[in-house]
C-alpha positions as CSV (number, residue, x, y, z in Angstrom):
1,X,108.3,134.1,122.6
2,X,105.2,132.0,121.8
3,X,103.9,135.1,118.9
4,X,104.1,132.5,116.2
5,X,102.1,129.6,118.3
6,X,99.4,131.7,119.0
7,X,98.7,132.4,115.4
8,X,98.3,128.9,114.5
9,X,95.8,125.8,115.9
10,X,97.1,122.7,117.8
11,X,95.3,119.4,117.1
12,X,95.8,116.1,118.7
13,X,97.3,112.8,117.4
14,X,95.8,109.8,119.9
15,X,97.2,106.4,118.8
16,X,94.7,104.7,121.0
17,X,97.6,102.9,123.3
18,X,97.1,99.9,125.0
19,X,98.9,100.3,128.0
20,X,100.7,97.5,130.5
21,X,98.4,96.3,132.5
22,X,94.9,97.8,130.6
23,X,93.3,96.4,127.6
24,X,91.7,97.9,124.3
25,X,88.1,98.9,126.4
26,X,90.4,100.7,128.7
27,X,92.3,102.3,125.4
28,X,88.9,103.6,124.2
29,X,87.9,105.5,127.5
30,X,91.3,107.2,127.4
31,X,90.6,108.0,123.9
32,X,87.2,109.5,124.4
33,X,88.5,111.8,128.0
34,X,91.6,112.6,125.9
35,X,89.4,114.1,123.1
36,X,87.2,115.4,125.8
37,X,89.8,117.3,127.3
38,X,91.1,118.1,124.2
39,X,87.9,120.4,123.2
40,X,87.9,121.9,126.6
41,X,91.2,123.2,126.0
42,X,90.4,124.7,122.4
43,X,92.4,121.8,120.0
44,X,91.3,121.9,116.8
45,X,91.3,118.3,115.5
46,X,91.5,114.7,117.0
47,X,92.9,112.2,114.8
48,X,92.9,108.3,114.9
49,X,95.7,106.5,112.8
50,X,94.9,102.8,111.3
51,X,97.2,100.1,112.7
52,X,96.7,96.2,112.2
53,X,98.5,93.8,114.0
54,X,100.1,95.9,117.0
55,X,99.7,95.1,120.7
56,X,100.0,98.6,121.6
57,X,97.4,100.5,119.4
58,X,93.7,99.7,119.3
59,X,92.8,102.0,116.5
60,X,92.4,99.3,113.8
61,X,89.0,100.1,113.2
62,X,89.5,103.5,112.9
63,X,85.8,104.8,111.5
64,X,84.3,103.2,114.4
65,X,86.3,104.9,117.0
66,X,86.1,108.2,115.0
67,X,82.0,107.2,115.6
68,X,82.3,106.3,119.2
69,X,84.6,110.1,120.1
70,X,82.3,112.4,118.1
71,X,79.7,110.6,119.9
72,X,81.2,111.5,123.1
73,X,82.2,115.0,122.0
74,X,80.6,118.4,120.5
75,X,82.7,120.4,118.9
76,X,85.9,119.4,118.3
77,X,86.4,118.1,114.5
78,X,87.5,114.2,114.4
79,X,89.1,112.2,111.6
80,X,91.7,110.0,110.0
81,X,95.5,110.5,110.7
82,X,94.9,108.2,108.7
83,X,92.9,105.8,106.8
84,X,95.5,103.9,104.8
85,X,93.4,103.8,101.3
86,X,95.3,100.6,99.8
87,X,93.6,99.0,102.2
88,X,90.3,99.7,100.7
89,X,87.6,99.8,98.2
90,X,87.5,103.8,97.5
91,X,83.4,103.2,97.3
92,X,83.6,102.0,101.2
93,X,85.5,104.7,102.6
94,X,83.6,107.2,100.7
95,X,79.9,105.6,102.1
96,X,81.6,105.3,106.0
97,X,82.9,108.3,106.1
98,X,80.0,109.9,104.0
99,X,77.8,108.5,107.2
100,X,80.1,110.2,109.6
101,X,79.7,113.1,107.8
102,X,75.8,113.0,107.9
103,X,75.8,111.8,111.6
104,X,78.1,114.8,112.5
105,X,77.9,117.6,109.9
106,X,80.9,119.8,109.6
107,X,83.3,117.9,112.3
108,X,84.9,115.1,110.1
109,X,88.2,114.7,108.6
110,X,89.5,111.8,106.1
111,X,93.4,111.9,106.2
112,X,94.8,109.3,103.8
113,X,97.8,107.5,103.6
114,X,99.8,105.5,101.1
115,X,101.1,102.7,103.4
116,X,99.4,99.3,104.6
117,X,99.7,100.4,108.1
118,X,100.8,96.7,109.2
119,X,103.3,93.6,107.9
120,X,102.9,92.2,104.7
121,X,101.4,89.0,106.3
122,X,98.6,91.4,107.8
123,X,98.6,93.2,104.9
124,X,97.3,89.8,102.4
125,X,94.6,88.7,105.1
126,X,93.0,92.5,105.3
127,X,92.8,92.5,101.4
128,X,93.4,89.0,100.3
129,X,95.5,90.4,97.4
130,X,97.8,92.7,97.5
131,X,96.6,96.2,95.8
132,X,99.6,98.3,94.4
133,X,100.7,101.5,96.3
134,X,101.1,102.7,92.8
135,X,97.2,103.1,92.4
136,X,97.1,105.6,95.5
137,X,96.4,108.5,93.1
138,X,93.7,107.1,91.2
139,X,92.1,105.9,94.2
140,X,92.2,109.3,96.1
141,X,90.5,111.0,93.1
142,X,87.9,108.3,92.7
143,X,87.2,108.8,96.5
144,X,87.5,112.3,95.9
145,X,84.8,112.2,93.1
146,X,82.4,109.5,95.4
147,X,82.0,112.8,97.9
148,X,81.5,115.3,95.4
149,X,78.0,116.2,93.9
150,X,77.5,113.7,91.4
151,X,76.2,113.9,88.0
152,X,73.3,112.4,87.4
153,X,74.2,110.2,84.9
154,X,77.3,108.6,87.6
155,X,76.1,105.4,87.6
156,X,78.0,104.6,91.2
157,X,76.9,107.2,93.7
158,X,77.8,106.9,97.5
159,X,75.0,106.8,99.6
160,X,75.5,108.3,102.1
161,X,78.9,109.9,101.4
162,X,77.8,112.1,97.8
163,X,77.6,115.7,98.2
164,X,79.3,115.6,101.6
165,X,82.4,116.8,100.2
166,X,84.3,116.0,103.8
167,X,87.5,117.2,104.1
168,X,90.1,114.9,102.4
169,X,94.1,115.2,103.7
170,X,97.2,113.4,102.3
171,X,99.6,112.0,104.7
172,X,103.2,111.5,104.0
173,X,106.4,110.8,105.5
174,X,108.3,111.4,102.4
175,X,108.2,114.0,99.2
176,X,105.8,111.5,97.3
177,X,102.5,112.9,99.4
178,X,104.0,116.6,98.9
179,X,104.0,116.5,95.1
180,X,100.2,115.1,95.0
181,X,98.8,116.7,98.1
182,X,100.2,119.9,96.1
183,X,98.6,119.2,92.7
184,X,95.5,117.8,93.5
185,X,95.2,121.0,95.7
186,X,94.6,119.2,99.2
187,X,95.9,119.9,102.7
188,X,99.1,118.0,103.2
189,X,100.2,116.5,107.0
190,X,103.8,115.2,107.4
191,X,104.4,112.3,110.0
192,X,107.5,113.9,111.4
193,X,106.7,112.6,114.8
194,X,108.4,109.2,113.1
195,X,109.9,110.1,110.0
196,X,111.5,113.4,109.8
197,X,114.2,113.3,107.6
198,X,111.5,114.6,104.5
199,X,110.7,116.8,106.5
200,X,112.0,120.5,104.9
201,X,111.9,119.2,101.3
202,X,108.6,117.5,101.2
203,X,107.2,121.2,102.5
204,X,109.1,122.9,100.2
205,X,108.1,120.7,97.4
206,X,104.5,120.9,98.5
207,X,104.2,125.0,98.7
208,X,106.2,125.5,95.4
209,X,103.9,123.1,93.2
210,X,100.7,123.4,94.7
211,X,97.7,124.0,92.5
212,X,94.9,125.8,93.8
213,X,91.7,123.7,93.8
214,X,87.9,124.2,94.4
215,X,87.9,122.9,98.0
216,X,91.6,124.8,98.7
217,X,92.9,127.8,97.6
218,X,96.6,128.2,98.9
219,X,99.4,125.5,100.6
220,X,97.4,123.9,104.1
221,X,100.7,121.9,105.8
222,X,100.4,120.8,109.1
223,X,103.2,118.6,110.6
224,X,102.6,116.2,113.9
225,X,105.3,115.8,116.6
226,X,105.8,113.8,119.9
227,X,105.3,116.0,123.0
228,X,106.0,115.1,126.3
229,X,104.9,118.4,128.9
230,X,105.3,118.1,133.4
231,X,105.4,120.3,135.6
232,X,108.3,120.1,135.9
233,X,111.8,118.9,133.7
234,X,112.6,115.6,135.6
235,X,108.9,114.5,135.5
236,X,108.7,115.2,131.9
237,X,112.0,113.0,131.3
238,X,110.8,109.8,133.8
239,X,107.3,110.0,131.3
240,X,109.3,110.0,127.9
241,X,110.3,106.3,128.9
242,X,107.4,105.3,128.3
243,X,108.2,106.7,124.6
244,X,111.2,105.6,124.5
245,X,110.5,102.2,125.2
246,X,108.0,102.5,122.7
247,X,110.2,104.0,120.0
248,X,113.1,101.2,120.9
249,X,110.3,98.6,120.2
250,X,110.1,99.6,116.6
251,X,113.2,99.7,116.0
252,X,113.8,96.5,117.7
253,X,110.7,94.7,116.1
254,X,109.4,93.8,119.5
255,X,106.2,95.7,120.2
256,X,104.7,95.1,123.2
257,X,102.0,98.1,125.3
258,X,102.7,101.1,126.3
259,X,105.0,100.5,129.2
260,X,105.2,102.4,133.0
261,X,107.6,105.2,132.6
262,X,111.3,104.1,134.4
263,X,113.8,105.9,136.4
264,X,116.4,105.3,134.0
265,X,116.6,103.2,130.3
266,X,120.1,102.4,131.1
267,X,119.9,98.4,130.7
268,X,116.8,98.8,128.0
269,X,118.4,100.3,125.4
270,X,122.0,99.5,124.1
271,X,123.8,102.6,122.3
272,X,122.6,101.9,118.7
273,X,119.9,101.3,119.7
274,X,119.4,105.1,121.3
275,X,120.8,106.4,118.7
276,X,118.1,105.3,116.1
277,X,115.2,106.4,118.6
278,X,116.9,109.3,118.8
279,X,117.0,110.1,115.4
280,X,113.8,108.7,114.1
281,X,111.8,110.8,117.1
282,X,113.8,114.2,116.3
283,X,111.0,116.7,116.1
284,X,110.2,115.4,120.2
285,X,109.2,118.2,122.6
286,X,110.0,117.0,126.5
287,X,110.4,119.1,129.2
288,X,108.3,121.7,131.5
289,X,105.7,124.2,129.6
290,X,108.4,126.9,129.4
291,X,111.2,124.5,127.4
292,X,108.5,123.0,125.5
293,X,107.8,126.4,124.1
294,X,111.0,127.5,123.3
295,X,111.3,124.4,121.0
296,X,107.4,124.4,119.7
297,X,108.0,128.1,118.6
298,X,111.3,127.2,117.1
299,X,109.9,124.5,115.0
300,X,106.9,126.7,114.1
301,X,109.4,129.6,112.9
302,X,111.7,126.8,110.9
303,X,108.4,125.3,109.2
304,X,106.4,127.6,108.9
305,X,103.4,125.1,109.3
306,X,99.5,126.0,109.1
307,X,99.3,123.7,112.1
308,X,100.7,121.5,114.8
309,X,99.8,118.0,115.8
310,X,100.5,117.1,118.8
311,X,101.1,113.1,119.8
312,X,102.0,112.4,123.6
313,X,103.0,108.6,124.2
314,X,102.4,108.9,128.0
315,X,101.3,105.8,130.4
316,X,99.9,107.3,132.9
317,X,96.5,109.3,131.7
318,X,96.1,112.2,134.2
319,X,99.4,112.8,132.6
320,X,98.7,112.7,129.4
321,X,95.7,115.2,130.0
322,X,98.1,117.3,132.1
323,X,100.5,117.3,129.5
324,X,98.4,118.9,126.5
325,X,97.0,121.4,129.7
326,X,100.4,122.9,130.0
327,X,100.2,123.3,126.5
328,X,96.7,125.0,126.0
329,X,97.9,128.5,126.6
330,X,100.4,128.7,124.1
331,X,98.2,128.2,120.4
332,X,95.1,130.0,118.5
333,X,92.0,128.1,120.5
334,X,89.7,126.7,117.7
């Protein structure tokens, strides 16, 4: 059954949660035993996303917790899931990441995203102005260009950051990442684990115009998904209400941390309500190891992804760890 996931890596998506009751210090040693645990168990990737303004994830600055894990790990490759590039001077993000780079040669991804990552009101006090989405392209090629090998004519160079030529990703949760992901010839990762309805098409899209480039030569797609693995079925379901609460928050506008797992969400939730979770966390994964396989190699066969990302919203964090254990045995170790 799981032929398919053993021919492709996992990776992890850890959205630094505060949880009830803990605060952001308390987020960052979860991070760093998550990613820990993580390389014991052969994951390719850990990824850090950057959120401003949210209660429930400390990953705002997201270089310096990308610094703080590598520092705490060896071997497994760290990164952006993602740096949301609007947000930023191209010149910046090439010189922090450059220094990552240099500090830990050969582990460090930069996965970019279109989006603010925050409100609008957040979104004027991080750049005092508001910089057009529209200029996403240009900006991804001049940071592109900052990490190449620079003539040496270029009268801007990144220092550090030239030369490094780390690993640059586009992030999408529609087709618009597909179509330049595919011709600037990058690896492409689709947020399905909150947007899925792009899903199929922006794939398709992505592997039927992609343009080989010098750093890739054929279609890289990995696509990230909420998992939620027990021991056993019931104990999987009580921990996904921590997700759901979570995912109803959105929805509802009313984000608050990660909150304890319940024995029901009946009173929490009204129908509408669980029917927009529902839909907007469709490619979820909940149940013991042997159910979670049966729909991990189901969605592998349907997508044909590269890779798998794997997010977990759990409370508890022997839980968490436990849940991407009972999923170890099942992918290609890195």
């Amino acid at each position: 059954m799981a032929d398919k996931l053993q021919q492709i890596p996992f990776s992890v998506l850890d959205l630094a949660p505060i949880v009830a009751g803990g605060n952001a210090a308390d987020s960052f040693k979860r991070s760093v035993s998550l990613a820990r645990h993580a390389e014991k168990l052969g994951y390719k990737r850990v990824w850090y996303a950057e959120h401003h303004n949210m209660e429930n994830i400390a990953s705002s600055a997201t270089v310096l917790l990308i610094a703080h894990v590598a520092e705490n790990t060896h071997t497994i490759r760290v990164g952006s899931g993602g740096i949301m590039l609007p947000n930023h001077a191209p010149l910046i993000v090439a010189e922090q990441f450059g220094t990552l780079a240099t500090l830990f040669p050969g582990r460090v991804d930069l996965g970019l995203g279109r989006a603010p990552g925050t409100d609008q009101m957040t979104s004027l006090a991080l750049r005092r102005y508001m910089h057009s989405v529209d200029q996403f392209p240009a900006d991804v090629q001049e940071l592109r260009d900052y990490l190449a090998t620079p003539d040496r004519n270029t009268p801007v160079k990144a220092i550090p950051g030239m030369g490094t030529e780390v690993p640059i990703w586009l992030l999408g949760s529609s087709t618009f990442g597909a179509r330049l992901a595919a011709r600037l010839g990058l690896p492409y990762a689709f947020a399905s684990h909150f947007a899925p309805t792009y899903l199929m098409e922006a794939l398709r899209i992505y592997r039927d115009e992609f343009v080989p480039s010098a750093s890739l030569s054929s279609p890289y797609a990995m696509a990230c998904i909420n998992v939620m693995a027990a021991d056993t079925t019931a104990e999987a379901e009580r921990l996904a209400t921590s997700f759901y609460q979570m995912a109803r928050g959105i929805v509802t506008n009313e984000r608050r941390p990660l909150q304890p797992p319940v024995d029901s969400m009946d009173g929490i939730w009204d129908e509408m309500e669980k029917a927009a979770v529902m839909q907007m966390m469709r490619y979820s994964f909940i149940g013991s190891a042997t159910q979670v396989e049966a729909g991990l190699e189901d969605f592998v066969t349907q997508t044909g992804v590269d890779e798998v990302m794997i997010a977990s919203h759990i409370y508890d964090n022997e839980a968490r760890l436990n849940s991407y254990s009972l999923l170890a045995p099942l992918f290609k170790k890195a």
